[in-house]
C-alpha positions, 0 to 999 in steps of 0.5 A: 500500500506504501509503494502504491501510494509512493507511486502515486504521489511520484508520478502526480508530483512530475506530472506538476513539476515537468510544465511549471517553468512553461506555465509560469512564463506563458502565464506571464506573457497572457498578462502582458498582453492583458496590460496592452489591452486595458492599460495602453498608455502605460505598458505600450512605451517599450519593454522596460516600461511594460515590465515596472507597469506588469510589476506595479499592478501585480503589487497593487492590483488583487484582480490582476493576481487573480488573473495571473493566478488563473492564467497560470492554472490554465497554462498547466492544465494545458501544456499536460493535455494538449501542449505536450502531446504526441499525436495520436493515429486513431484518437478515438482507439480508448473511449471507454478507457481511463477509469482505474488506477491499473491497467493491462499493457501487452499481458501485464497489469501496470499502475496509471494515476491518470485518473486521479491526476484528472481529478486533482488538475481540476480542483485548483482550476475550478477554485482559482476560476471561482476566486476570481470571479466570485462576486458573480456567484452567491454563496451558497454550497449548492450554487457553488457546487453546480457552477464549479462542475458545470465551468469543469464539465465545459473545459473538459469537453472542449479540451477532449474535443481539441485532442479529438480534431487535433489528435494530440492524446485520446477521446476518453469519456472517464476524464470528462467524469474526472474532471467534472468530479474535480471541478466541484472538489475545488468548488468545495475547497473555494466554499470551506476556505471563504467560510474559514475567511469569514469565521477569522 
């Protein structure tokens, strides 16, 4: 069960660690085109200018660090999905594949943890994107519930969509499942975290 677990742990750990530098500098350059788009005046006056302006509104701005946040989530979930892929002959080879923790290749049984990675990529997605913009949401556990899976259920089925017409991985209805089941954990997380806010 430890080996297992350990197991588990390693290949969720560099399923993270292997996108982070890209997500991190895609997200930053998503925000500087967000500064050129709603802050011209100042970001448009060259490079150096661009950067002290990206640093001012981070420092000053809680909207733009949602955004950066969210940016940054995006990113990873994108580069372990679609970005960084290899391209599938026949994407629609494993429909009904993904839905436990072993699998059977060539005559031996083989741990994946792609179905609890599906779960976990959503929880923080599906939470940032609430945080973000929750002010547009009310508060109450079932709303929250149904908007976290509903936003996880859309982004899931167009990213299952994207790999179908792009053949980058395969078609599978489980990580829809997955994701959905994330995206209301994450609801979860949001709703237990603004209630731990309030209570402090």
């Amino acid at each position: 069960m430890i080996d297992l677990l350990g197991k588990i742990l390693t290949n969720i750990l560099t399923a993270l660690y292997e996108p982070f530098g890209f997500a991190l500098l895609l997200s930053f350059l998503a925000m500087f085109f967000y500064l050129y788009a709603y802050e011209p005046t100042t970001a448009g006056k060259g490079w150096k200018n661009a950067i002290v302006t990206w640093y001012r509104k981070f420092k000053e701005s809680v909207c733009f660090r949602k955004l950066f946040f969210l940016a940054f989530v995006t990113s990873l979930i994108l580069f372990r999905t679609l970005l960084n892929r290899k391209m599938w002959m026949n994407p629609l080879s494993d429909v009904m594949g993904g839905w436990g923790i072993w699998e059977t290749v060539n005559g031996e049984r083989q741990l994946t943890t792609e179905c609890i990675e599906n779960v976990i990529m959503m929880v923080p997605f599906s939470a940032v994107v609430l945080w973000t913009f929750g002010e547009k949401i009310e508060n109450s556990l079932k709303k929250i519930l149904w908007q976290s899976g509903k936003i996880a259920f859309c982004f899931s089925i167009s990213i299952e969509m994207l790999q179908l017409l792009l053949r980058l991985g395969t078609f599978q209805l489980s990580d829809i499942f997955y994701n959905t089941v994330g995206g209301a954990l994450g609801g979860l997380l949001y709703y237990v975290a603004m209630k731990a806010r309030k209570r402090l």
